[in-house]
N, CA, C and O of each residue as an XYZ file, in Angstrom:
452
protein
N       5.582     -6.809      0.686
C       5.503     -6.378      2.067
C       4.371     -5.371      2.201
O       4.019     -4.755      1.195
N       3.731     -5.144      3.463
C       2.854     -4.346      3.453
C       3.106     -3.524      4.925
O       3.786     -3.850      5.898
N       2.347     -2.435      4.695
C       3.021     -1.749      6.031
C       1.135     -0.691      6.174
O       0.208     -0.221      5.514
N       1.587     -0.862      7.341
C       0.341     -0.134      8.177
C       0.427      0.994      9.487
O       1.048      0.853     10.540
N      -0.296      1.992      9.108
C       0.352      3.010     10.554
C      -0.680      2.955     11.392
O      -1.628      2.183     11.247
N      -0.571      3.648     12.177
C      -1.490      3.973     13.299
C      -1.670      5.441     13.868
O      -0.570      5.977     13.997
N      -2.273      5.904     14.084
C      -1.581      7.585     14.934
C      -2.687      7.607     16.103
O      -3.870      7.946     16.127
N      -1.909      7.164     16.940
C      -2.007      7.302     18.257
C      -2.179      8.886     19.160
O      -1.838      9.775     18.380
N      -2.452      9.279     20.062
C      -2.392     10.746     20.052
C      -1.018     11.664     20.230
O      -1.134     12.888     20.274
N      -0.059     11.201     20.304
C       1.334     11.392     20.381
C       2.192     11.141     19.995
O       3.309     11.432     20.424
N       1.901     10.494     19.019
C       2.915      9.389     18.135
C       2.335      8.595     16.877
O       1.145      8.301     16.765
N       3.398      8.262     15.877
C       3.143      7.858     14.429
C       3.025      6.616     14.543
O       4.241      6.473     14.664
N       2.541      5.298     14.633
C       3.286      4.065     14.900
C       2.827      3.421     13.412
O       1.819      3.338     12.709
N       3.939      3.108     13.407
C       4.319      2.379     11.699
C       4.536      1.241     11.948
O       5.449      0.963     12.726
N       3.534     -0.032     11.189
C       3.775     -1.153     11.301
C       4.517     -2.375     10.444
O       4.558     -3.258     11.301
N       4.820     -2.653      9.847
C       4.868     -3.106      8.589
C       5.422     -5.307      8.599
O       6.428     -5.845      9.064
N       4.201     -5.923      7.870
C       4.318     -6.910      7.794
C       5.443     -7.737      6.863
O       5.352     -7.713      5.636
N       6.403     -8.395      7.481
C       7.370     -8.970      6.980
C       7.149    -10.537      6.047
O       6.853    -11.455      6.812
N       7.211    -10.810      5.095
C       7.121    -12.166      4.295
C       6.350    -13.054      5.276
O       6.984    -13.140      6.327
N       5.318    -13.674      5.296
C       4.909    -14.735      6.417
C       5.718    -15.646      6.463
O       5.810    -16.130      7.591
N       6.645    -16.298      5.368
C       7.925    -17.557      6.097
C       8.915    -16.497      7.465
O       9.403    -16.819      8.549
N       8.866    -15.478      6.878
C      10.197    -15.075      7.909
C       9.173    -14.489      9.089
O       9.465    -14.491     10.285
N       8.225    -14.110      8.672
C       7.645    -13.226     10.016
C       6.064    -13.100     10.530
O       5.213    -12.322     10.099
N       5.926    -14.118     11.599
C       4.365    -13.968     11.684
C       3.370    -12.349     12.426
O       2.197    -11.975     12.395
N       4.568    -11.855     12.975
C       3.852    -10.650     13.811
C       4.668     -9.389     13.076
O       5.860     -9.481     12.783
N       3.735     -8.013     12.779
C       4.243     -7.272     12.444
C       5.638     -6.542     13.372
O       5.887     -6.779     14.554
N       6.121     -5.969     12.804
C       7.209     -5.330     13.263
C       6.291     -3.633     13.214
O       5.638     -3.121     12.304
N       6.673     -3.058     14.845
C       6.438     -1.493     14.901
C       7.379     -0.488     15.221
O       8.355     -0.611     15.962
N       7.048      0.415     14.666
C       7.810      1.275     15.316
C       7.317      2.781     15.573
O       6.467      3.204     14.790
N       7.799      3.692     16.667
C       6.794      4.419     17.102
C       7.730      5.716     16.262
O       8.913      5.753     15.926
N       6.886      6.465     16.151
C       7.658      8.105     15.470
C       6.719      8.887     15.959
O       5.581      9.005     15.504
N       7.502      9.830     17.564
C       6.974     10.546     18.030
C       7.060     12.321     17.023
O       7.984     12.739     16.326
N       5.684     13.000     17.353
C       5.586     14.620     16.527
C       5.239     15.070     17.125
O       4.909     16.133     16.600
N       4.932     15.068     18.335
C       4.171     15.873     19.381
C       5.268     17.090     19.808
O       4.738     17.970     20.486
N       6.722     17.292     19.524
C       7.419     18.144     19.316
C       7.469     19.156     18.717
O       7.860     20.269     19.070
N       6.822     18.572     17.200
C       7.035     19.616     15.985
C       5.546     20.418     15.717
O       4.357     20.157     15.906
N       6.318     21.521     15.178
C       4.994     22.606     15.015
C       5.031     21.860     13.098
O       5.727     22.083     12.108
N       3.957     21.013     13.390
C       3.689     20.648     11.563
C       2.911     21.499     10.911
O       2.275     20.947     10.013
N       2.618     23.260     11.088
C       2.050     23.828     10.337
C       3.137     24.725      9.836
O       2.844     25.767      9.250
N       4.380     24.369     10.040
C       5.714     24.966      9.346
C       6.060     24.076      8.651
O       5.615     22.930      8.589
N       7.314     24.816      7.787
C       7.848     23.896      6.880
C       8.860     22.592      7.459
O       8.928     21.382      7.240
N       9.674     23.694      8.417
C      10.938     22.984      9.246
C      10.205     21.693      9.764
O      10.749     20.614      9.528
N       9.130     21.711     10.385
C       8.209     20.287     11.230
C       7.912     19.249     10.226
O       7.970     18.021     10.288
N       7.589     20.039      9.311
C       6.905     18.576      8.247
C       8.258     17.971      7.832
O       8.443     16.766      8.001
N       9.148     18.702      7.331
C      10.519     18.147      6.601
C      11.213     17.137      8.215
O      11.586     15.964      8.192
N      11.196     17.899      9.222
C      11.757     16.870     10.514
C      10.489     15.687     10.120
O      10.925     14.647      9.625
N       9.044     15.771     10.296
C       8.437     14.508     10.259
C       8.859     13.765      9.045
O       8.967     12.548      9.194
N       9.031     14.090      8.271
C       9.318     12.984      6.932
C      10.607     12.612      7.033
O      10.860     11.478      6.628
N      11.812     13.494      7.618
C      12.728     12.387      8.161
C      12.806     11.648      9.063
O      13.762     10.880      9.169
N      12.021     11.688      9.759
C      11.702     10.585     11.007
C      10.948      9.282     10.554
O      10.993      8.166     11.073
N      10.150      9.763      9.305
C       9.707      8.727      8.937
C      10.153      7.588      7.708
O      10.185      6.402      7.381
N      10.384      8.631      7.428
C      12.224      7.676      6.883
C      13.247      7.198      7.147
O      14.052      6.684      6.371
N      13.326      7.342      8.470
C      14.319      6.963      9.002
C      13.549      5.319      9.393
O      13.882      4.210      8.974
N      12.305      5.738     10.444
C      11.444      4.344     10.939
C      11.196      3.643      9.648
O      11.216      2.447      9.939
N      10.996      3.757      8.500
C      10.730      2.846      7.365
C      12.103      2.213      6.905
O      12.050      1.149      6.289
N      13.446      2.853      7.188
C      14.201      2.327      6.566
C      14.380      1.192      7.976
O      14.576      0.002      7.731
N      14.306      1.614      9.239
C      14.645      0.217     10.356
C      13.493     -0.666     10.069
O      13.878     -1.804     10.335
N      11.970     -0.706      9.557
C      11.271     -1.158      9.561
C      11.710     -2.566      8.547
O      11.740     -3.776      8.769
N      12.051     -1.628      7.231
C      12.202     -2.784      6.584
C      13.870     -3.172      5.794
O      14.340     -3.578      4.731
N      14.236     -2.770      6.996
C      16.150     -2.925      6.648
C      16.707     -2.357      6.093
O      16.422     -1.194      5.811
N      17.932     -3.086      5.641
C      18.814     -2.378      5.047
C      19.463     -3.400      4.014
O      19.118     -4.532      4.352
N      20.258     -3.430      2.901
C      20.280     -4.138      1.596
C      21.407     -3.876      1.249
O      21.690     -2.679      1.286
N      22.114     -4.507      0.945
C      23.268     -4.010     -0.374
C      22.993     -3.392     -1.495
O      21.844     -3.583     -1.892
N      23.736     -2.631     -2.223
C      23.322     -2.267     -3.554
C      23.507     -3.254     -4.286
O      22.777     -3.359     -5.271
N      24.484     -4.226     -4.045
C      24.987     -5.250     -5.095
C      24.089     -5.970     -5.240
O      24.093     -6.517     -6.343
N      22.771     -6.395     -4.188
C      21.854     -7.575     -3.960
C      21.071     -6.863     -4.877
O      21.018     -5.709     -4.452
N      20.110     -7.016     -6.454
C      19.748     -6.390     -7.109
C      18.295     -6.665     -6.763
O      17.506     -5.751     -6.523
N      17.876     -8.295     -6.738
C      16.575     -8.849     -6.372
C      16.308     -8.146     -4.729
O      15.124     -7.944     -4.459
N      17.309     -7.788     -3.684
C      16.785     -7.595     -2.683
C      16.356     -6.103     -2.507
O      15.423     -5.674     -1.828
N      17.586     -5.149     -3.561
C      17.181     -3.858     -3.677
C      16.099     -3.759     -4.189
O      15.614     -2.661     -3.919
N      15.363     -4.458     -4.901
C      13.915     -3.462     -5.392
C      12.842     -4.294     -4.597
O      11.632     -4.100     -4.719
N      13.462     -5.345     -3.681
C      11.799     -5.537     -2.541
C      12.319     -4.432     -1.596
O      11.468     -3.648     -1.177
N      13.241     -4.309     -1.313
C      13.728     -3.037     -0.143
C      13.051     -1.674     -0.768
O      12.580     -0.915      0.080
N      12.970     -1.376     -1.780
C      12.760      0.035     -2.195
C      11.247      0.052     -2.556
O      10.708      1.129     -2.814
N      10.428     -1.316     -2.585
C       9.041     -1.477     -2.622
C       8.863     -1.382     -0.859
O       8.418     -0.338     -0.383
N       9.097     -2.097     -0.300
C       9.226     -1.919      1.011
C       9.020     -0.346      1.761
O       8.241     -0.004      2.651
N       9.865      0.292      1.146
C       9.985      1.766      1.699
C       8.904      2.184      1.095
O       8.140      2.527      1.997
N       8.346      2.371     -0.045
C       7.609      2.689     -0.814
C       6.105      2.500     -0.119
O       5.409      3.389      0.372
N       5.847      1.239     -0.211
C       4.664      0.743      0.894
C       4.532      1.428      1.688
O       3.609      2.225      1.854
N       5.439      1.237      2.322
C       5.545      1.928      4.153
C       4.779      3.804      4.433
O       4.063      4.202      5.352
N       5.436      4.705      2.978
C       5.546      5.809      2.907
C       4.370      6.003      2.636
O       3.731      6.949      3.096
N       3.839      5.016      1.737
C       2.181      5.215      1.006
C       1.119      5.118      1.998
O      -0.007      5.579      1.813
N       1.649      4.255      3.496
C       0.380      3.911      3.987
C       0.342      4.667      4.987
O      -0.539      4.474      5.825
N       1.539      6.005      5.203
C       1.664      6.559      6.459
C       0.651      7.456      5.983
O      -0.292      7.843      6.673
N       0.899      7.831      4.597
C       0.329      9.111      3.980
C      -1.305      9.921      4.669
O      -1.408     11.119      4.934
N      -2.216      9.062      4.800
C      -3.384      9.421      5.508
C      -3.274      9.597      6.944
O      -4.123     10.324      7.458
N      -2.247      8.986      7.817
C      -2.519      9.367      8.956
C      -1.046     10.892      9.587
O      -0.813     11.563     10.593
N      -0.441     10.685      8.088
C       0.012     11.865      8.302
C      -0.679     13.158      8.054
O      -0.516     14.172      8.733
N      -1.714     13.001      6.696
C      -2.750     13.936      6.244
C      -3.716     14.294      7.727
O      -4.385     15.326      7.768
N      -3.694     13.546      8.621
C      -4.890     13.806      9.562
C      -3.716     14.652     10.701
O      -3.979     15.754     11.182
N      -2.555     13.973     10.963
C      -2.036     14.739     12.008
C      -1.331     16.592     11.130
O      -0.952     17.465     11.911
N      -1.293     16.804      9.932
C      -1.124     17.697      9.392
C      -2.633     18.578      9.644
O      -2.627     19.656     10.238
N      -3.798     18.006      9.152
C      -4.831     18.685      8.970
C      -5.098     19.271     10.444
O      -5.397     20.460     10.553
N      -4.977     18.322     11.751
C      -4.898     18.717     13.286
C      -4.310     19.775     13.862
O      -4.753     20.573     14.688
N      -3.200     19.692     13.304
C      -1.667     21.037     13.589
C      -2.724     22.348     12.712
O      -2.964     23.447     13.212
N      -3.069     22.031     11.775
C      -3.893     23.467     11.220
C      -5.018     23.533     11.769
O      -5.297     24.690     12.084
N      -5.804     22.774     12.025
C      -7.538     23.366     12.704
C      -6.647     24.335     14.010
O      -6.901     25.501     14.310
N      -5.520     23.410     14.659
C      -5.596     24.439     15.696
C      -5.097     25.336     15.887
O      -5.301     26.079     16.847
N      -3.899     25.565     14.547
C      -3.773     26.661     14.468
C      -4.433     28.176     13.972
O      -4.064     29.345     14.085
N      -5.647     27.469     13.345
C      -6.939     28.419     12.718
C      -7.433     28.936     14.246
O      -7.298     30.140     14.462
N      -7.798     28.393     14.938
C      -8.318     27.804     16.362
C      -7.344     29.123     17.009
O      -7.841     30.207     17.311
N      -6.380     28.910     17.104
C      -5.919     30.105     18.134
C      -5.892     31.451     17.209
O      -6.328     32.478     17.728
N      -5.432     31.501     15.944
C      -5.871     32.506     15.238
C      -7.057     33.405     15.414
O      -6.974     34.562     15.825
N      -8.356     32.692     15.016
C      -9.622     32.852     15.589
C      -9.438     33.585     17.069
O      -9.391     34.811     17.170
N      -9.375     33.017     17.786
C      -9.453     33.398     19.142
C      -8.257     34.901     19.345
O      -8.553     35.862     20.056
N      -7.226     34.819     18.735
C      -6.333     36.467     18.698
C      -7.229     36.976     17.842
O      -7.411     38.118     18.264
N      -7.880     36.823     16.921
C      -8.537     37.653     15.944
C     -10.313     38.697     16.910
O     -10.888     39.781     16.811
N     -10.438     37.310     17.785
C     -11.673     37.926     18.337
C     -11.581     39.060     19.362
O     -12.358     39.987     19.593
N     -10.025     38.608     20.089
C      -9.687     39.503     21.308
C      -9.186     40.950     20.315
O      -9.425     41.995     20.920
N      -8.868     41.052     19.625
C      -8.305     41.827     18.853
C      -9.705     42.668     18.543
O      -9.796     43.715     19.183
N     -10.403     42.470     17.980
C     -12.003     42.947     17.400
C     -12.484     43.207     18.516
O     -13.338     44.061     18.278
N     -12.471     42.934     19.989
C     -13.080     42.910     20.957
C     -14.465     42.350     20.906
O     -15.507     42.986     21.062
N     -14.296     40.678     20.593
C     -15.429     40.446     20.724
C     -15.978     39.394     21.840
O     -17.185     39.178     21.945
């Protein structure tokens, strides 16, 4: 399985392609952050459960007993998590420029400059 995100300006959208016999169009799903302050800890830990949560609807749910289906399910998640990784790195790196960004700007009023 392969999975692909997107980051839209308000939202995570996670795509992920299902077996071509079972599925010709990806399956999405959106994971809004425009809530969370991601230059805290509490925001990033809420985004990574949100995005665990959308990877586990993305690519189901399994029995434990099904042994062949548990480890495409847990490659599945795996995929999914790996490919969010850069467009989570960009909406992380965003939450900090601007928080440098208003820093800067209290730092200048502060100096009176």
């Amino acid at each position: 399985m392969l999975m692909r995100i997107v980051l839209p300006a308000l939202a995570l959208a996670a795509a992920i392609s299902a077996p071509a016999a079972a599925q010709a169009e990806p399956v999405s799903v959106v994971v809004p952050y425009g809530d969370l302050d991601l230059t805290k800890d509490a925001g990033r830990k809420a985004l990574d459960a949100r995005l665990t949560r959308a990877a586990n609807k993305v690519c189901g749910t399994v029995s434990v007993r099904d042994l062949a289906r548990l480890a495409a399910h847990k490659a599945c998640i795996a995929d999914a998590r790996a490919s969010a990784a850069p467009q989570v790195e960009l909406a992380l790196n965003a939450a900090n420029a601007r928080r440098v960004a208003v820093l800067s700007t209290k730092l200048a009023v502060l100096a009176g400059l």
